[in-house]
C-alpha positions in Angstrom: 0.0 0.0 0.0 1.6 3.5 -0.9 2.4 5.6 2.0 0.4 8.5 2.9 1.5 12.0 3.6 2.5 12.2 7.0 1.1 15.4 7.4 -2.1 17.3 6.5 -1.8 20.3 4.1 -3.2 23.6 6.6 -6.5 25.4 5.2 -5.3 28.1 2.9 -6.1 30.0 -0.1 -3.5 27.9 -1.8 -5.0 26.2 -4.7 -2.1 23.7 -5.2 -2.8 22.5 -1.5 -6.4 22.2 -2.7 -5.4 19.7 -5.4 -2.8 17.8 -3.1 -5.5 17.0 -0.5 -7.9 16.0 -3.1 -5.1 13.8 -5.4 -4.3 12.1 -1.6 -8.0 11.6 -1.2 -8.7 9.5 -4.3 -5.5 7.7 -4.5 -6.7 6.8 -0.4 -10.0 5.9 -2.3 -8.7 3.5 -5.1 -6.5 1.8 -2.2 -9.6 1.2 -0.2 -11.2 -0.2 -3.2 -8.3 -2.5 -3.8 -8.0 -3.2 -0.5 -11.4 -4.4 0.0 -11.5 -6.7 -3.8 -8.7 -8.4 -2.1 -10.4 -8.9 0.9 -13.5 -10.0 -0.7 -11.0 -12.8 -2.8 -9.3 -14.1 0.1 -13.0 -14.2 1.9 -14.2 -16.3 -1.1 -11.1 -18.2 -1.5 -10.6 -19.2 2.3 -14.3 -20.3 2.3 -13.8 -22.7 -0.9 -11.3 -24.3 0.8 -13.5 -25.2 3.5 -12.2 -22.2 6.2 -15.5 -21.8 8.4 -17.4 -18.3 8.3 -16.5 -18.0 12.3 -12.9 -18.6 11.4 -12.9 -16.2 8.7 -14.1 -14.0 10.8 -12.0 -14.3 13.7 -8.7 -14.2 10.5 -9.8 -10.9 9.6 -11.2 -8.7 12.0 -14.7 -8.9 10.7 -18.0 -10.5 12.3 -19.9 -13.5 10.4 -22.7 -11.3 9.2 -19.9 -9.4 7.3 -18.1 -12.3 5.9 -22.2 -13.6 5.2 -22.9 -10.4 3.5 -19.4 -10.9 1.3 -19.9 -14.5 0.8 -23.5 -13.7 -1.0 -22.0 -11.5 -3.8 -20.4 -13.6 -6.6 -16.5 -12.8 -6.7 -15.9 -10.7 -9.9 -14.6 -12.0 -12.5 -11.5 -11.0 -14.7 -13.2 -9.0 -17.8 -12.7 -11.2 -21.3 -10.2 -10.0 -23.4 -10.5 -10.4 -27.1 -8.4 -13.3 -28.3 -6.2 -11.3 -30.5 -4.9 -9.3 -27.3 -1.8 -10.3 -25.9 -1.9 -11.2 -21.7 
């Protein structure tokens, strides 16, 4: 995960420290979203292999309703890629 500035830029009338707190904003945003897509794999994943939702659980911080609530959307799936695309 990228680090995050270790300090917050002060209220001004500066309009670059305007655009640094929003650029730190959505790249904290689009790490979130990662974040929770590989959460949401590992759930899926550790539950295939026959990991209990109380274990799950218990692994990763979350309560059973959560890892319920996860478990009851279908993982997404890698988009198709026309066949003359490389990989």
């Amino acid at each position: 995960m990228p680090p995050f500035p270790a300090t917050v830029p002060s209220p001004a009338n500066n309009a670059g420290d305007l655009e640094t707190a929003a650029a730190a904003v959505t790249a904290a945003q689009q790490a979130l979203q990662t974040a929770r897509r590989g959460l949401s794999a590992a759930i899926h994943a550790a539950r295939e292999a026959g990991e209990t939702v109380q274990n799950i659980a218990a692994c990763t911080g979350q309560d059973p309703v959560t890892v319920r609530n996860i478990l009851a959307v279908p993982p997404a799936k890698a988009p198709d890629r026309p066949s003359g695309l490389p990989r």
